[in-house]
C-alpha positions in Angstrom: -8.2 0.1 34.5 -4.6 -0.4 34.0 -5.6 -4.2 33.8 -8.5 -3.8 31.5 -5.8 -1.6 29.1 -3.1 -3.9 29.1 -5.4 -6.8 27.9 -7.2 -5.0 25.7 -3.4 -4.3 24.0 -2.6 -8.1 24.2 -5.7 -8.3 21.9 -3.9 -6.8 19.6 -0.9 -8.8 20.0 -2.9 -12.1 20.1 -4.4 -11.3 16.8 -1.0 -10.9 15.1 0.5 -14.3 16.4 -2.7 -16.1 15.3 -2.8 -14.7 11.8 1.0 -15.7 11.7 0.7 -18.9 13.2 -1.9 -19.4 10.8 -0.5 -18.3 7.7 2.9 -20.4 8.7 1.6 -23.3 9.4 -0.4 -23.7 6.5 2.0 -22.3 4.1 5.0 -23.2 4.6 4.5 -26.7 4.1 3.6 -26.1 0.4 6.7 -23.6 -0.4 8.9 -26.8 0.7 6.8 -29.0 -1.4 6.7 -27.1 -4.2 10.5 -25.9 -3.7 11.6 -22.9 -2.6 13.4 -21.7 -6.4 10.3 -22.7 -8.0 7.7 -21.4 -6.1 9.4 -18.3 -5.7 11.0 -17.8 -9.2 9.1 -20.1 -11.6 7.5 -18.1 -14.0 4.4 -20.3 -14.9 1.7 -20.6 -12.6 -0.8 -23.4 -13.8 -2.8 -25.3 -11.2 -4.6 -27.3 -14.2 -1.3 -28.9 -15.2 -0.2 -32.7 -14.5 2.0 -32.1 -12.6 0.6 -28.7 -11.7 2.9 -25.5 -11.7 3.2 -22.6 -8.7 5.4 -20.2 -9.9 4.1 -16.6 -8.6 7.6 -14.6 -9.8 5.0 -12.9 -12.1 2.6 -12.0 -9.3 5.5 -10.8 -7.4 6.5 -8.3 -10.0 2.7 -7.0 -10.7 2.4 -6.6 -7.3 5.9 -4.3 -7.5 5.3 -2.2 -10.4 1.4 -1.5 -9.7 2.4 -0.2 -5.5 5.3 1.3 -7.3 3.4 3.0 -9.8 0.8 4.4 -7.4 3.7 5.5 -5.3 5.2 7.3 -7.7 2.0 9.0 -9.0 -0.2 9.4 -5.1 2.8 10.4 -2.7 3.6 13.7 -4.5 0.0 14.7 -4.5 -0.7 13.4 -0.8 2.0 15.3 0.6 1.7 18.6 -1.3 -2.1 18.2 -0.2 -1.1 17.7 3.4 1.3 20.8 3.0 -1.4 22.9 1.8 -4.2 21.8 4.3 -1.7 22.2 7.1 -0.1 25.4 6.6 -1.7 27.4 3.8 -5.3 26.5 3.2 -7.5 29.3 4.5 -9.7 28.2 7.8 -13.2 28.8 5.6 -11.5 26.7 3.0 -10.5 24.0 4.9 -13.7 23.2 6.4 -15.0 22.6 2.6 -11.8 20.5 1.5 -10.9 18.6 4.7 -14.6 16.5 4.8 -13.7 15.8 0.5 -10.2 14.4 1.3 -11.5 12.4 4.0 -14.7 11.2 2.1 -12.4 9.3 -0.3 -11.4 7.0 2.8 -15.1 5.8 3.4 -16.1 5.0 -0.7 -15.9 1.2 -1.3 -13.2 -0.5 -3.2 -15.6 -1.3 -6.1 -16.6 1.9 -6.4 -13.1 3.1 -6.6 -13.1 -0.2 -9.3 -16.0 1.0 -11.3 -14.4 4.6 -11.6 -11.3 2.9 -13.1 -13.2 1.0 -15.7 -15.0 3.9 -16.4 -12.4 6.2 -16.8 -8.9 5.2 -16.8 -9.4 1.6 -18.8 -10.5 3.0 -22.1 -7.2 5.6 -22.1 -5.0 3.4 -20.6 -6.1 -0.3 -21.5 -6.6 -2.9 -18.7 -2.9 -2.4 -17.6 -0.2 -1.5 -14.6 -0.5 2.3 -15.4 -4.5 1.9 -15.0 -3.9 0.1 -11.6 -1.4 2.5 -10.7 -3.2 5.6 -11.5 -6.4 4.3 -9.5 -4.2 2.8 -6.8 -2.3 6.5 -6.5 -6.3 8.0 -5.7 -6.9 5.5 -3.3 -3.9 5.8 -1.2 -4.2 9.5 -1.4 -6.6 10.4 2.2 -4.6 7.6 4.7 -1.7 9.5 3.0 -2.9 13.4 3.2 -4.5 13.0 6.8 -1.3 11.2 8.5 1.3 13.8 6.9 -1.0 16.8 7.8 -1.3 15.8 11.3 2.3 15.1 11.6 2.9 18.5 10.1 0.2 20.4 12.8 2.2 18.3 15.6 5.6 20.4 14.7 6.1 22.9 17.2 5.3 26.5 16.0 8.0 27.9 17.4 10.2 26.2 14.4 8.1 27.9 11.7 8.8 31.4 14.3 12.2 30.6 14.3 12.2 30.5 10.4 10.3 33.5 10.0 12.5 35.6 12.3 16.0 34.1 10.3 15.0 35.9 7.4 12.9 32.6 5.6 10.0 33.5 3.5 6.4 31.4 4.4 7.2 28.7 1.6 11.0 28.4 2.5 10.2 27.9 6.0 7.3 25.2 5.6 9.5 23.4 3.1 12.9 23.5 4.8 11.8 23.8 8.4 8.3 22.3 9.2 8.8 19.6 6.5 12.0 18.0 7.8 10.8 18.3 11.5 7.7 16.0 10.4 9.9 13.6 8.6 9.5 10.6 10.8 5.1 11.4 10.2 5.6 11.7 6.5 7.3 8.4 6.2 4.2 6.6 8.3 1.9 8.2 6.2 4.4 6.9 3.3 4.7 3.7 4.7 0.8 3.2 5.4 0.0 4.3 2.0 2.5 1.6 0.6 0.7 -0.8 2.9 -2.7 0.8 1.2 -1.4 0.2 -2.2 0.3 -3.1 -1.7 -3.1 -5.2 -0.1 -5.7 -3.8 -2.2 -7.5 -6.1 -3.7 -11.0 -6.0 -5.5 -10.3 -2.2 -7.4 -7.3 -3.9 -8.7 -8.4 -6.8 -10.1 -10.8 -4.7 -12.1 -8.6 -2.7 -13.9 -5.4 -4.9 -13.9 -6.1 -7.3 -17.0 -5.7 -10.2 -14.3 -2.8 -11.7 -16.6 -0.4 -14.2 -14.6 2.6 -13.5 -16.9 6.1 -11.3 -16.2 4.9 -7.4 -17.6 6.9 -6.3 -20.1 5.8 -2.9 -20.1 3.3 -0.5 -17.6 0.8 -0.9 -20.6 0.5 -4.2 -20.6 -2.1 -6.4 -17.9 -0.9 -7.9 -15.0 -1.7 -10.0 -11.7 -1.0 -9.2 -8.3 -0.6 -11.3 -5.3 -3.6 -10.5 -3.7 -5.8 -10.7 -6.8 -4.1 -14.5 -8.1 -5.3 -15.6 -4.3 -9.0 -13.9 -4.4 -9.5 -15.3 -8.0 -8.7 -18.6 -6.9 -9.1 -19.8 -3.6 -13.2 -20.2 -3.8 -12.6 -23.8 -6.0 -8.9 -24.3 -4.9 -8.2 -27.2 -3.1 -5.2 -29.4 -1.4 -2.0 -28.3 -3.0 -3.7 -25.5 -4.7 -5.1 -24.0 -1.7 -1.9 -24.2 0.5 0.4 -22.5 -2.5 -1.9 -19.9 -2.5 -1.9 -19.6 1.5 1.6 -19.6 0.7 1.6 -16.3 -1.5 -0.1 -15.0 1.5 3.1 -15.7 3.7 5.2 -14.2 0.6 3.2 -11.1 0.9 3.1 -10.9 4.8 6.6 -10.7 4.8 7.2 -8.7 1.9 5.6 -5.4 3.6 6.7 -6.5 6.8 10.2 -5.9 5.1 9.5 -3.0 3.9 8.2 -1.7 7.4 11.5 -2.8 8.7 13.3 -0.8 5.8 11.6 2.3 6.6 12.0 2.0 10.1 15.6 1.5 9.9 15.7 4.8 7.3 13.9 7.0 9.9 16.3 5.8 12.6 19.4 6.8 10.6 17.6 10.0 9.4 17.0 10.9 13.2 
């Protein structure tokens, strides 16, 4: 069994050096024949033009401000919902609420898509802030069910410990039990970034699809994920590689941000 468990782990492992052996190889080939400065800061993307132009500086910063946006809006509601299933939701309440929160996990992207259109679009125009908003939803059960188990993991004799120094119930979840699952909140943090940051389909809906720098959060916009969906079914030679190559831009932009985090939660601790 040991045997069987430690292949079943290289799996894993195997998977993850394919997809970057993959995404390498075939990527960065075209950042070097594009160039470096212009794929990575040109401002125009235009495939059609002679002699074509791959700039995705624009799809970098809608990618930015719509996981930003979400952030900002879903992490405040995902925690406090954790904080409230976890340690003040009453036990006949929680068996209603818990199967809602986790329903949202299991509804397809489109659906989430079709909601935005529905509701969000005609406020808010086809826009960052619409994206944002529907982006802040989606990331909001990965984000709720992580924190709340890292909050049940915290030993009880903290929130004791609390109690008996004097701390009120509120005090001591917020000042005691919430620090002590810091390291849980910031993988529930870091997963809902990752949430926000590869979604694809629901954002393409709602985000205008414009490949231009955003001037404001009202105005459309075009991720990375969405420029490569929308154009790698007719893309071809040095079309198709620059957008393999946005891939590699986007592998390693959350991979820096897992790094980031780690390295916060290691100083923190």
């Amino acid at each position: 069994m040991r045997a069987v468990f430690f292949g079943t782990a290289l799996v894993s492992v195997l998977a993850v050096l394919l997809i970057c052996l993959f995404l390498f190889g075939n990527g960065l080939p075209a950042l070097f024949k594009i160039g470096p400065g212009r794929f990575l800061l040109g401002q125009e993307w235009s495939p059609a033009d002679v002699p074509p132009l791959f700039g995705i500086l624009p799809m970098i910063a809608g990618s930015v401000y719509v996981t930003a946006t979400a952030l900002v809006l879903g992490t405040p509601v995902g925690l406090l919902t954790a904080v409230f299933l976890a340690r003040v939701c009453p036990p006949r309440l929680y068996r209603l609420l818990k199967p809602g929160v986790d329903l949202l996990a299991g509804i397809p992207s489109v659906v989430y898509g079709f909601f935005g259109m529905a509701a969000i679009v005609p406020h808010f125009r086809s826009s960052i802030l619409s994206a944002g908003i529907l982006l802040g939803i989606m990331i909001l059960p990965t984000m709720t069910a992580i924190a709340e188990s890292a909050l049940r993991s915290v030993p009880p004799q903290y929130y004791e410990g609390a109690l008996a120094l004097g701390a009120g119930h509120y005090r001591a979840v917020f000042r005691v039990i919430l620090p002590a699952a810091r390291s849980g909140v910031l993988a529930a943090v870091v997963l809902g970034l990752g949430r926000a940051v590869g979604e694809t389909m629901a954002v393409i809906m709602v985000a205008g699809n414009q490949a231009r720098m955003p001037g404001s959060i009202f105005e459309g916009v075009r991720t990375m994920t969405a420029n490569i969906v929308l154009e790698m079914g007719y893309a071809a030679e040095l079309h198709r590689e620059a957008l393999i190559a946005t891939g590699v831009v986007l592998f390693v932009f959350i991979l820096l941000i897992n790094l980031c985090f780690s390295a916060l939660n290691r100083r923190k601790n």
